[in-house]
N, CA, C and O of each residue as an XYZ file, in Angstrom:
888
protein
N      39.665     84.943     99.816
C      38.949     86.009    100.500
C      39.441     87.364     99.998
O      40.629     87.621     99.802
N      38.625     88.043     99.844
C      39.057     89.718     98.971
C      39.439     90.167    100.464
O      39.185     89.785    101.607
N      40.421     91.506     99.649
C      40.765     92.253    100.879
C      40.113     93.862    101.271
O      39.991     94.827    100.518
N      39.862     93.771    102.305
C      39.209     95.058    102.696
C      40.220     96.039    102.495
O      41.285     95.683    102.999
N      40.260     97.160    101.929
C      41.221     98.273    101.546
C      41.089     99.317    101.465
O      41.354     99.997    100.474
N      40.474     99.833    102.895
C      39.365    101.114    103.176
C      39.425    101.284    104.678
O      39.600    100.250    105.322
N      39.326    102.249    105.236
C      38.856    102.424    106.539
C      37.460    102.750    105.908
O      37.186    103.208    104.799
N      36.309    102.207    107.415
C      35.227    102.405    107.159
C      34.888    102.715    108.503
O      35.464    102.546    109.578
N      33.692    103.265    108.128
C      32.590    103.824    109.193
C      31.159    103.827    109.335
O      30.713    103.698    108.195
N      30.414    103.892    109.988
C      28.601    104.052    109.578
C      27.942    104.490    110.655
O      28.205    104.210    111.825
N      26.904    105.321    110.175
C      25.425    105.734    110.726
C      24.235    105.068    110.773
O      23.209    105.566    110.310
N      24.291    103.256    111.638
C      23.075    103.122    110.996
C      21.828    103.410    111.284
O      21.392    104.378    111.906
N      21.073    102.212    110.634
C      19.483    103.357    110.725
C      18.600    102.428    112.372
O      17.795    101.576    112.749
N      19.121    102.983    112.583
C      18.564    102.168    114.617
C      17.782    102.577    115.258
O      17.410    102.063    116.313
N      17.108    104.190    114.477
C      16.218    104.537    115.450
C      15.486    105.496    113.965
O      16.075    106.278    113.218
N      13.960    105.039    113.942
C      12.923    105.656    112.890
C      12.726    107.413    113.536
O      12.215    108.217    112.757
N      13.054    107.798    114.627
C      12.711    109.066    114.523
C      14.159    109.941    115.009
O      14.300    110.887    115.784
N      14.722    109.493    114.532
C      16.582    109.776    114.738
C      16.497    110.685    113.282
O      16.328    110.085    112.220
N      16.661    112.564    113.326
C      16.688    113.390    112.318
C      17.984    112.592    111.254
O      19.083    112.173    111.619
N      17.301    112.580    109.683
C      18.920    113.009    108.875
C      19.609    113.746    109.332
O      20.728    113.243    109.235
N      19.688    114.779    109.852
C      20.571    115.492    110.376
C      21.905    115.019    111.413
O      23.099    115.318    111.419
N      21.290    114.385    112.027
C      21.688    113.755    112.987
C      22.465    112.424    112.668
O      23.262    111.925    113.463
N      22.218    111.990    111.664
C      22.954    110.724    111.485
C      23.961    111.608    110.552
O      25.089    111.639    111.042
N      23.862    112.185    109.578
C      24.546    112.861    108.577
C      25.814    113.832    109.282
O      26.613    114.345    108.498
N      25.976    114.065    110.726
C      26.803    114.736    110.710
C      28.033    114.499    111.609
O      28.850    115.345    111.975
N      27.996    112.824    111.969
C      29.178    112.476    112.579
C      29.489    112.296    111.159
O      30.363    112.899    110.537
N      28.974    111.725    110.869
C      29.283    110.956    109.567
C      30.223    112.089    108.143
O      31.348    111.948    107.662
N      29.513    112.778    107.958
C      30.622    114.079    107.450
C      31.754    114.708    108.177
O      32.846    115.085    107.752
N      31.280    114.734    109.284
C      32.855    115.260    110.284
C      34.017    114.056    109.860
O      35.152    114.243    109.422
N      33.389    112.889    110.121
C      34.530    111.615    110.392
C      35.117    111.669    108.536
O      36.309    111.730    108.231
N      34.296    111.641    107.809
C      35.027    111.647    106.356
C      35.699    112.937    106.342
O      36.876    112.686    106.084
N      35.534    114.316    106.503
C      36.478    115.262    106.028
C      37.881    115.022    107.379
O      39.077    115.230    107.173
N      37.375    114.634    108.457
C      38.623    114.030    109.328
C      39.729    112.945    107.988
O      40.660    113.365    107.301
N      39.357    112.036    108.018
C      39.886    110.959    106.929
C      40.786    111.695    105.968
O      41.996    111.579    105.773
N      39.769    112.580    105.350
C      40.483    113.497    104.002
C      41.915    113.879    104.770
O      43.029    113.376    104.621
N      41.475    114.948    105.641
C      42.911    115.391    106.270
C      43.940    114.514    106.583
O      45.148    114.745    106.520
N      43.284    113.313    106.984
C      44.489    112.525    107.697
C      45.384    112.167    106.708
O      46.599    112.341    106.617
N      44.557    111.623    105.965
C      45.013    110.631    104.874
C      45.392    111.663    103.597
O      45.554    111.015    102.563
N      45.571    113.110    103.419
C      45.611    114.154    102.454
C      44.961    113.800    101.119
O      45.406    114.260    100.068
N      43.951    113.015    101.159
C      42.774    113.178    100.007
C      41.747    113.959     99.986
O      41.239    114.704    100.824
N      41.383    113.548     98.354
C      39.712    114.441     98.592
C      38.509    113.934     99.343
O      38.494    112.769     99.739
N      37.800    114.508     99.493
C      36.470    114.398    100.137
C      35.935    113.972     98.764
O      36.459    114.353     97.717
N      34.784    113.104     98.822
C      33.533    112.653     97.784
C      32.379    112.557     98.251
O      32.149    111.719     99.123
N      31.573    113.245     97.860
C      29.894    112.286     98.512
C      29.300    111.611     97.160
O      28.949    112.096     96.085
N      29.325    110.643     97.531
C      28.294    109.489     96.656
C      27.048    109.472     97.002
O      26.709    109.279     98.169
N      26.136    109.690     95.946
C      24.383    109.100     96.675
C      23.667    108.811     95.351
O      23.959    109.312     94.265
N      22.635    107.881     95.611
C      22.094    107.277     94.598
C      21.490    108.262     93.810
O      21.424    107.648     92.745
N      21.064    109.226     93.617
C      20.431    110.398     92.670
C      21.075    111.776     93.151
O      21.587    112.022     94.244
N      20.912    112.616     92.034
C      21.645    114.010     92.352
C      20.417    114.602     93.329
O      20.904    115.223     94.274
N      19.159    114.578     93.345
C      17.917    114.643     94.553
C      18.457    115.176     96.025
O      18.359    116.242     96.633
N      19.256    113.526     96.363
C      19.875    113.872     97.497
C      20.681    115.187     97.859
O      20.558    115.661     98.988
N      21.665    115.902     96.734
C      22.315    116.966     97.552
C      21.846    118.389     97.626
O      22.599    119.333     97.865
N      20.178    118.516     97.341
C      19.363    119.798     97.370
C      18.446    119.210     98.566
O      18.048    119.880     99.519
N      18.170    117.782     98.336
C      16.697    117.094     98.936
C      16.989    116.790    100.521
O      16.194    116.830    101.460
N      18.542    116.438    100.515
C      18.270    115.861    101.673
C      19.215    117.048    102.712
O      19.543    118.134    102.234
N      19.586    116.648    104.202
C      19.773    117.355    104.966
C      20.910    118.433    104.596
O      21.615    118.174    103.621
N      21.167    119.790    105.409
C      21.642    120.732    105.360
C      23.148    120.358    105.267
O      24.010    120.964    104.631
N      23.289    119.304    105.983
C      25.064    118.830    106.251
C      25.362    117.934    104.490
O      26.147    118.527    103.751
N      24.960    117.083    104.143
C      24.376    116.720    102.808
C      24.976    117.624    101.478
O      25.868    117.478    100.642
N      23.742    118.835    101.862
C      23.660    120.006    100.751
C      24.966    120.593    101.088
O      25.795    120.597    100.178
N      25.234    120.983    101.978
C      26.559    121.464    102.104
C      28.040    120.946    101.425
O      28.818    121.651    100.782
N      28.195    119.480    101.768
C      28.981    118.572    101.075
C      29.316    119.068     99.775
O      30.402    119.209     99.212
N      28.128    119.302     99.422
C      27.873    118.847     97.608
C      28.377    119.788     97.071
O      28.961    119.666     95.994
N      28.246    121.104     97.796
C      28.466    122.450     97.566
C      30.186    122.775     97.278
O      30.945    123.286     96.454
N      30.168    122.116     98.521
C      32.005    122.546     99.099
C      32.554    121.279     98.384
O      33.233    121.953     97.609
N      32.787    120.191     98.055
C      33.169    119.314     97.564
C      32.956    118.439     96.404
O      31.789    118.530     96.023
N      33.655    117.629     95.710
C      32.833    116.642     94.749
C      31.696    115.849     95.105
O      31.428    115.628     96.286
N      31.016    115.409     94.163
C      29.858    114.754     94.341
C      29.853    113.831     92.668
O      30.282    114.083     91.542
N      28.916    112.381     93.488
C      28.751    111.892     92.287
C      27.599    110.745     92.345
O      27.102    110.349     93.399
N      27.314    110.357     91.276
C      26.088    109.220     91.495
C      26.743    107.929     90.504
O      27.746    107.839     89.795
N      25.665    107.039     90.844
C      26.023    105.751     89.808
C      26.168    106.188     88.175
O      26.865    105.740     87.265
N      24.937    107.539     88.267
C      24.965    107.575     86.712
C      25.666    108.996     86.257
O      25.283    109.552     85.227
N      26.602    109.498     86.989
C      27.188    110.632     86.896
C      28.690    109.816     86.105
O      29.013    108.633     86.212
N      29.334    110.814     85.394
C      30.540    110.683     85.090
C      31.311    110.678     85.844
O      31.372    111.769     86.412
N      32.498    109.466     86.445
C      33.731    109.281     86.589
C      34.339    110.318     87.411
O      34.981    111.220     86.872
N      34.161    110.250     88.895
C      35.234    111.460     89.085
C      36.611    111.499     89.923
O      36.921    111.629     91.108
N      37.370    111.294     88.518
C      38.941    111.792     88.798
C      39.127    109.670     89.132
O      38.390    108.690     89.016
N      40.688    109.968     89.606
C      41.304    108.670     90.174
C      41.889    109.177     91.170
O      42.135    110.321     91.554
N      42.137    107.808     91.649
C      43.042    107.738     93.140
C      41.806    107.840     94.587
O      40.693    108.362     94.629
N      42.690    107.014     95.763
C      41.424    107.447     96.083
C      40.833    107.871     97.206
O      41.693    108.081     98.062
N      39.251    108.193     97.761
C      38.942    109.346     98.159
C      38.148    109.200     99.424
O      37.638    108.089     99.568
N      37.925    110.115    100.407
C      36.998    109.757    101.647
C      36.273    109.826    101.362
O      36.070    110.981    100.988
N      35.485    109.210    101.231
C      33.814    108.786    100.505
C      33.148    108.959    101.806
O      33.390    108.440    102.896
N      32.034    110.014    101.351
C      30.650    109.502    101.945
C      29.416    109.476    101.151
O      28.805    110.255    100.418
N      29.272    108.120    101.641
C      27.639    107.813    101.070
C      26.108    108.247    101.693
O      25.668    107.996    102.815
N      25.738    108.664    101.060
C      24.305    108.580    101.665
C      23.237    108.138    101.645
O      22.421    108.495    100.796
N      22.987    107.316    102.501
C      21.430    106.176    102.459
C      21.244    105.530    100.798
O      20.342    105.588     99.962
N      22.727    104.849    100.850
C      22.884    104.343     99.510
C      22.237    102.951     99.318
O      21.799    102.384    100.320
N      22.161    102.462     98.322
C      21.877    101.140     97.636
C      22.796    100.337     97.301
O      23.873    100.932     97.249
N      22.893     99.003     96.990
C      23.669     98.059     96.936
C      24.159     98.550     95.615
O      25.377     98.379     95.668
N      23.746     99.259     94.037
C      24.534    100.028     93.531
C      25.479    101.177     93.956
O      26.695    101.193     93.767
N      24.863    101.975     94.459
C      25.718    102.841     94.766
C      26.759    102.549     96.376
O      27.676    103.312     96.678
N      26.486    101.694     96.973
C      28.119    100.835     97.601
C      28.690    100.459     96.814
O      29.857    100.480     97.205
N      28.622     99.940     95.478
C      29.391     99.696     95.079
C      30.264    100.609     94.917
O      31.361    100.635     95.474
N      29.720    101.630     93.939
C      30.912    103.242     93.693
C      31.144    103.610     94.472
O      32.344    103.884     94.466
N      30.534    103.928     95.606
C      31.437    104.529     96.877
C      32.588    103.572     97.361
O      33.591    104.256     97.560
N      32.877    101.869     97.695
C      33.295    101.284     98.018
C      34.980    101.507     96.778
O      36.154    101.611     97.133
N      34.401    101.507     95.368
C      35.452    101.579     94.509
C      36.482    102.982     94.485
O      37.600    103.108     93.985
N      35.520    104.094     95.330
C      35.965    105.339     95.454
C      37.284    105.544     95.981
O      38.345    106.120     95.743
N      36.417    104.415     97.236
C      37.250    104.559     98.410
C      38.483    103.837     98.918
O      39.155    104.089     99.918
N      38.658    102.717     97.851
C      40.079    101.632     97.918
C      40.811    102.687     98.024
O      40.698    103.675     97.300
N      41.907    102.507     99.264
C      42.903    102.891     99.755
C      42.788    104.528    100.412
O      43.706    105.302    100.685
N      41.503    104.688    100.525
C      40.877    105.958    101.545
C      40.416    105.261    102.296
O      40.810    104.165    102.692
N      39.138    106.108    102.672
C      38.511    105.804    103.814
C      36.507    106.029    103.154
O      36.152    106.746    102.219
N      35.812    105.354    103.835
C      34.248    105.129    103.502
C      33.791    105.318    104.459
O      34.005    104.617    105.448
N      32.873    106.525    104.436
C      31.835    106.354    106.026
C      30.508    106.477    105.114
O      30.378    107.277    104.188
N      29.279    105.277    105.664
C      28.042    105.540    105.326
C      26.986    105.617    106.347
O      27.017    105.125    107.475
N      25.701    106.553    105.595
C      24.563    106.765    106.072
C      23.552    105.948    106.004
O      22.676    106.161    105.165
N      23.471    104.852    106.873
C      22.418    104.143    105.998
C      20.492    104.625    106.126
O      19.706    105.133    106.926
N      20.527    104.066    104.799
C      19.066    104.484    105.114
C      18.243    102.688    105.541
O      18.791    101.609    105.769
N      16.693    103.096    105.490
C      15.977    102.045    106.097
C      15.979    100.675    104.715
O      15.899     99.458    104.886
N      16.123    101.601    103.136
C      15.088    100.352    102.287
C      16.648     99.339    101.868
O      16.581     98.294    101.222
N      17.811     99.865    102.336
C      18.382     98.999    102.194
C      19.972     98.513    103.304
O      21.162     98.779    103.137
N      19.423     97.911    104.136
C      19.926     97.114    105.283
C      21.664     96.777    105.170
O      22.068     95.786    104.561
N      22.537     97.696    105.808
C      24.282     97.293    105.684
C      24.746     96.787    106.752
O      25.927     96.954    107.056
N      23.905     96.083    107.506
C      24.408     95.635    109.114
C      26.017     94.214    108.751
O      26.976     93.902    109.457
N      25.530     93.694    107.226
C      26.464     92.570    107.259
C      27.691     93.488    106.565
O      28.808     93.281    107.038
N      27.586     94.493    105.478
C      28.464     94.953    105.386
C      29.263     95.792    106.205
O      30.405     96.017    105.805
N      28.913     96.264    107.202
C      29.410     97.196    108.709
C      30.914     95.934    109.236
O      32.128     95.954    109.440
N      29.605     94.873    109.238
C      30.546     93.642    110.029
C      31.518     93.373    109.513
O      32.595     93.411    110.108
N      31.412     93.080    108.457
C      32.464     92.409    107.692
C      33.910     93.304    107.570
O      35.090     92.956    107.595
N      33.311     94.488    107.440
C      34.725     95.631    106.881
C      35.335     96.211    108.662
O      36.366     96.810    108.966
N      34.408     95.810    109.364
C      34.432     96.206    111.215
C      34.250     97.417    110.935
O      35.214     98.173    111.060
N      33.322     97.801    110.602
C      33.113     99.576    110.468
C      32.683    100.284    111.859
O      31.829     99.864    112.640
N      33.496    101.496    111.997
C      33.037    101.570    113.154
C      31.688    102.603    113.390
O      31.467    103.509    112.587
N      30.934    102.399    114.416
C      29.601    102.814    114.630
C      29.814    104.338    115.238
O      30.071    104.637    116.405
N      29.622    105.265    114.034
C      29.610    106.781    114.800
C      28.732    107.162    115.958
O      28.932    108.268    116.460
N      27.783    106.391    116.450
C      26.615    106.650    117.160
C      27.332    106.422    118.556
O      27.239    107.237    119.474
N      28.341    104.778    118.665
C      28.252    104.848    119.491
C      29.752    104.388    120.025
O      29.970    103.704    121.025
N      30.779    104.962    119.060
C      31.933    105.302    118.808
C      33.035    103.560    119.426
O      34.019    103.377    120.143
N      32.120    102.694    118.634
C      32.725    101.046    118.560
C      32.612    100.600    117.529
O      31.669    100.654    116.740
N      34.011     99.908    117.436
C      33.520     98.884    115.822
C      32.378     98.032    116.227
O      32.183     97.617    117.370
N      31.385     97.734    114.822
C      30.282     96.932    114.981
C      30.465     95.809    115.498
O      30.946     94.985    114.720
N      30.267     95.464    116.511
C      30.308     93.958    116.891
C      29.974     93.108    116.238
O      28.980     93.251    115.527
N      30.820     91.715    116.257
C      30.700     90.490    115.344
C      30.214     89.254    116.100
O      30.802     88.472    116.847
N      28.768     89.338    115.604
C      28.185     88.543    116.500
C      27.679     86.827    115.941
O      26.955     85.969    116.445
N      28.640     86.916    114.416
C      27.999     85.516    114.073
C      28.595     84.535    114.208
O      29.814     84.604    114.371
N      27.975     83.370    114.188
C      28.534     81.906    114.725
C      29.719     81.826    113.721
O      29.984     82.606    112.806
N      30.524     80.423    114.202
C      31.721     79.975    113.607
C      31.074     79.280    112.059
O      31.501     79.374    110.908
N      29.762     78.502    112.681
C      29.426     77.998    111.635
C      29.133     79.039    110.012
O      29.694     78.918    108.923
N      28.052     80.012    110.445
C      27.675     81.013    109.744
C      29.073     81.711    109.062
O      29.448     81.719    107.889
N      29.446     82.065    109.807
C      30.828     82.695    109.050
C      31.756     81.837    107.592
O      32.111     82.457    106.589
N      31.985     80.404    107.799
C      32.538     79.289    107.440
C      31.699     79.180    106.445
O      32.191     78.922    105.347
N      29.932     79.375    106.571
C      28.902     79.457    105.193
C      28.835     80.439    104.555
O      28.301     80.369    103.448
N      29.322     81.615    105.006
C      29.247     83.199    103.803
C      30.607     82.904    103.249
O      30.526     82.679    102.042
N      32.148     82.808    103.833
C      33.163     82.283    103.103
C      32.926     81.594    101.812
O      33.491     81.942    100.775
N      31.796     80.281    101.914
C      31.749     79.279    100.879
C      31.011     79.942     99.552
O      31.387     79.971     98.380
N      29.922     80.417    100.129
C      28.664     81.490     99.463
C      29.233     81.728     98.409
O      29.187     81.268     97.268
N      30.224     83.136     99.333
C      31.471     84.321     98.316
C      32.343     83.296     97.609
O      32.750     83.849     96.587
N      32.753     82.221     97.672
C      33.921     80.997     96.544
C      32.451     80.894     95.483
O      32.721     81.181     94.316
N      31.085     80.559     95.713
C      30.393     80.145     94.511
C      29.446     81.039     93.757
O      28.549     80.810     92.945
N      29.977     82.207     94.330
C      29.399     83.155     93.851
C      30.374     84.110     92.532
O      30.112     85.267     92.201
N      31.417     83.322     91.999
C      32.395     84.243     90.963
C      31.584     84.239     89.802
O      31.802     85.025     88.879
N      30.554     83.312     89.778
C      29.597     83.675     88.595
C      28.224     84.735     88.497
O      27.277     84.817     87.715
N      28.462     85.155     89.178
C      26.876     85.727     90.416
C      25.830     84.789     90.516
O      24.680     84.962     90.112
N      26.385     83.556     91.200
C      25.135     83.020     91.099
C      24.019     82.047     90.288
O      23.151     81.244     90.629
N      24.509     82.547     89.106
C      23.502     81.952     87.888
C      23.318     80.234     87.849
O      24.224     79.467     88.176
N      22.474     79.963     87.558
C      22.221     78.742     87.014
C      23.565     77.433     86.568
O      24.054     77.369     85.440
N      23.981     76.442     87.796
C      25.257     75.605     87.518
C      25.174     75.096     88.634
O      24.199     74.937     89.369
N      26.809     74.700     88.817
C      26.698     74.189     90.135
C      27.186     75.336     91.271
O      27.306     74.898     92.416
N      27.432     76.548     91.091
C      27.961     77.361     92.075
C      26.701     77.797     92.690
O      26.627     77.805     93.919
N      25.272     78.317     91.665
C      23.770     77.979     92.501
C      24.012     77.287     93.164
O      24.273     77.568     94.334
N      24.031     75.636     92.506
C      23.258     74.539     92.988
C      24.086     74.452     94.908
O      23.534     74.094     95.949
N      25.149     74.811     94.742
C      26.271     74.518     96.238
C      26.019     75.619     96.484
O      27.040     76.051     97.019
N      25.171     76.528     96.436
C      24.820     77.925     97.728
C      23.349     77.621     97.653
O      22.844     78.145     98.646
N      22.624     77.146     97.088
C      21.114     76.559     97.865
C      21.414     75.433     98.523
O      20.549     75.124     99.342
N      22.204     74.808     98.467
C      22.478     73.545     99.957
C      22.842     74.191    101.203
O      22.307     73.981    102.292
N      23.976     75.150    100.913
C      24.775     75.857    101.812
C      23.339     76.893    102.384
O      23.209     76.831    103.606
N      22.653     77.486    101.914
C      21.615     78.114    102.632
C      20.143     76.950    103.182
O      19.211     77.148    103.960
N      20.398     76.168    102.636
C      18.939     75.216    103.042
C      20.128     74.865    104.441
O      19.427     74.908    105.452
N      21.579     74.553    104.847
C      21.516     74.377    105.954
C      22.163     75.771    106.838
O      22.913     75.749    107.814
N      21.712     76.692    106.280
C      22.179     78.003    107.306
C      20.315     77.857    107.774
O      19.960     78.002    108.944
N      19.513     77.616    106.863
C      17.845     77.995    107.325
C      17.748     76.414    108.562
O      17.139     76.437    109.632
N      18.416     75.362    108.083
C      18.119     74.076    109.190
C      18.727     74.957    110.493
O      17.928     75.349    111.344
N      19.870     75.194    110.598
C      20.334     75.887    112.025
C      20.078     77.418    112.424
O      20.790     78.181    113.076
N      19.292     77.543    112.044
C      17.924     78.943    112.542
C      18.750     79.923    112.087
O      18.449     80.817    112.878
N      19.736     80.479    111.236
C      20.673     81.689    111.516
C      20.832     82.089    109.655
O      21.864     82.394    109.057
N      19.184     81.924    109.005
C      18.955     82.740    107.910
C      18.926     84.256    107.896
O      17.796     84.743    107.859
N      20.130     85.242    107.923
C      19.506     86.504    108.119
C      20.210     87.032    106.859
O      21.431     87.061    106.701
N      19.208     87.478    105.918
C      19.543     87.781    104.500
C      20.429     88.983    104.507
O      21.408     89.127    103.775
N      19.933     89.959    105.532
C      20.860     91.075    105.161
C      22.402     90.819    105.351
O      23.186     91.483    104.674
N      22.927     89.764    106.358
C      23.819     89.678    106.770
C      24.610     89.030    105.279
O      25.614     89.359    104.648
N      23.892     88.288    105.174
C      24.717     87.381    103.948
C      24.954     88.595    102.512
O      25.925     88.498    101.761
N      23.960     89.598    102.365
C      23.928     90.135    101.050
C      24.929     91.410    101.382
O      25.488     92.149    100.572
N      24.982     91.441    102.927
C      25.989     92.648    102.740
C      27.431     92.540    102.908
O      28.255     93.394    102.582
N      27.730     91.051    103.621
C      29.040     90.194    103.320
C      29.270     90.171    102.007
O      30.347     90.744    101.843
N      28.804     89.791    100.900
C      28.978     89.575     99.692
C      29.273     91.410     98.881
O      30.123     91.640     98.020
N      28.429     92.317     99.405
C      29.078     93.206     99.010
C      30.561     94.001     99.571
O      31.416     94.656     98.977
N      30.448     93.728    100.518
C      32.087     93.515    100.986
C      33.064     93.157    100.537
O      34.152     93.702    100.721
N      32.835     92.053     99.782
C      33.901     91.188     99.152
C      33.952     91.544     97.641
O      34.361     90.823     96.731
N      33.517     92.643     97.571
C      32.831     93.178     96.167
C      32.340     92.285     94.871
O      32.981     92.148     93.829
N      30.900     91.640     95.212
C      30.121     91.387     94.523
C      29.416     92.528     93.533
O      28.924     93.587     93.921
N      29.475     92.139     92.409
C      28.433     93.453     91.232
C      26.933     93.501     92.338
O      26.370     92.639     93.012
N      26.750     94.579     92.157
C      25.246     94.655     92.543
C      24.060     93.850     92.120
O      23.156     93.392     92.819
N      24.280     93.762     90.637
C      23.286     92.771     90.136
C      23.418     91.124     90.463
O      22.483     90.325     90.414
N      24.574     90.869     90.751
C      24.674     89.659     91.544
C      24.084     90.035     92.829
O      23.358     89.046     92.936
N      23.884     90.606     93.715
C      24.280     90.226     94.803
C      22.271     90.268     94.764
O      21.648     89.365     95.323
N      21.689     91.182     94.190
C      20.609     91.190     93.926
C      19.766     89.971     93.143
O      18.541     89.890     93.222
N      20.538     89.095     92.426
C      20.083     87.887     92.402
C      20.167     86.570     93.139
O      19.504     85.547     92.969
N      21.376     86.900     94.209
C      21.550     86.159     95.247
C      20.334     86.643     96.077
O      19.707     85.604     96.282
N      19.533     87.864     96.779
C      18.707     87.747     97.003
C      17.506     86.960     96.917
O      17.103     86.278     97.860
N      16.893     87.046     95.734
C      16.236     86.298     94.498
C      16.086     84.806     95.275
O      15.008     84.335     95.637
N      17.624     84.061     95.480
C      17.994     83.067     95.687
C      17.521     82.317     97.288
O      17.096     81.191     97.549
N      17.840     83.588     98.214
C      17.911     83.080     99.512
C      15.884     83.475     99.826
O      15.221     82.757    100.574
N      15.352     84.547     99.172
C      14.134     84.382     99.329
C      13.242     83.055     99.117
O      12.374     82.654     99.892
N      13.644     82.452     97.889
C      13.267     80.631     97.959
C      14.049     80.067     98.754
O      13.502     78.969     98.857
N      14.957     80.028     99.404
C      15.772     79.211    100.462
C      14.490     79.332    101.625
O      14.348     78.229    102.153
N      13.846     80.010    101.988
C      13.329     80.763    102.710
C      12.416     79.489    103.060
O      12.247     79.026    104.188
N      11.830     78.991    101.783
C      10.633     77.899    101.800
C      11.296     76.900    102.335
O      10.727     75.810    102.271
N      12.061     76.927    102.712
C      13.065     75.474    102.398
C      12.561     74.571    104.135
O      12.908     75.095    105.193
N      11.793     73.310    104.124
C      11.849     73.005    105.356
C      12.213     71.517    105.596
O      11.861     70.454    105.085
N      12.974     71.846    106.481
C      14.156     70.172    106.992
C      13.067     69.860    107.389
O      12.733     69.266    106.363
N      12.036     69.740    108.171
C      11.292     68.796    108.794
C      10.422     67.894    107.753
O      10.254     66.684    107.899
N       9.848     68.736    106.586
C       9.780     67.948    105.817
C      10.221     67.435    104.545
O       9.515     66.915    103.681
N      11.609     67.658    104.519
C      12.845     67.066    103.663
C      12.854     65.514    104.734
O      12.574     64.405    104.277
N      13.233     65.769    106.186
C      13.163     64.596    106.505
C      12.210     63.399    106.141
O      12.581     62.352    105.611
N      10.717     63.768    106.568
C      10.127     63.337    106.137
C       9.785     62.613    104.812
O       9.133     61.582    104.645
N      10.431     63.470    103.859
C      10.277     62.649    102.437
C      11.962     61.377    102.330
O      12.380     60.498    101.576
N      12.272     61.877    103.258
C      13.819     60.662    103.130
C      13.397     59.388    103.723
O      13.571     58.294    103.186
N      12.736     59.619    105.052
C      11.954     57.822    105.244
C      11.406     57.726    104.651
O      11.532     56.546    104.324
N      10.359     58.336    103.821
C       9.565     57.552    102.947
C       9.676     56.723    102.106
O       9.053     55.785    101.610
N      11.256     57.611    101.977
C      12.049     56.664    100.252
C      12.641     55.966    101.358
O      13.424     55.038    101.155
């Protein structure tokens, strides 16, 4: 099991008419808090440079007063830093996540890409409503993302580490408790490449078809 090596935090996205503003500015208070505590720099990470003109005033401000960087920006500096992300992507968690080994990470999430399993996993705590995210999954489920993350050191590809995470998901889908985001954002937790974790997607969307009732069915037959 990888080790979490970050304080974390998040804004998530729980309510469609909840301003950027509004999510964006526990969320910057709690990272330049971090900086101080911890005497690092501040970082904002976001998937395009867009975000620190485009998006909210607390945002633009960041960018202004502090470093800033994207997936496709150059490298900035070592050691490491209170990251905040904004309404990032499973690429850009990654760089913020790498930012932030041995700082602290608070993110913004946005809607197109879902961090409820990564919140869980790292116990991030919820600026909204000032609790770590509650951990609400079964013993079983938990015991199946563990196995997932062991057959996933290849990302996935074509072998038997596939072949033993489409069994392992055909029986997370038999005991009703398929919830993709949960599984894809566990795996980025444990720091999966993005492009894995994005073909593990790929993966659990055909799991999706997958039905025991008539798997049974074809076993009496034979």
């Amino acid at each position: 099991m990888s080790k979490i090596e970050y304080e974390a935090a998040w804004v998530p996205d729980s309510d469609p008419d909840r301003d950027w503003s509004d999510a964006a500015e526990p969320a910057a208070t709690w990272t330049m808090g971090q900086a101080a505590r911890l005497g690092i720099r501040p970082l904002l990470v976001t998937p395009t440079q867009a975000q620190w003109d485009a998006g909210p005033e607390v945002i633009a401000r960041f960018a202004r007063s502090c470093e800033a960087t994207t997936p496709r920006s150059s490298p900035q500096g070592v050691g490491p830093a209170a990251v905040l992300a904004y309404v990032p992507d499973y690429q850009t968690m990654q760089l913020a996540i790498r930012y932030a080994r041995g700082g602290a990470l608070a993110v913004i999430e946005g809607f197109t890409t879902p961090l409820c399993g990564w919140a869980i996993e790292v116990g991030a705590l919820d600026l909204l409503e000032n609790l770590v995210t509650p951990d609400l999954r079964s013993a079983h489920l938990r015991s199946a993302l563990d196995r997932i993350h062991f057959y996933g050191n290849n990302g996935w590809t074509n072998g038997f580490g596939k072949d033993a995470t489409v069994r392992l998901l055909h029986d997370i889908v038999e005991q009703n408790e398929l919830d993709q985001d949960l599984i894809l954002g566990f795996m980025l937790a444990h720091g999966h490449h993005h492009k894995s974790i994005e073909h593990l997607a790929r993966i659990i969307e055909k799991a999706r078809e997958f039905n025991p009732n008539r798997q049974r069915a074809n076993s009496r037959r034979w």
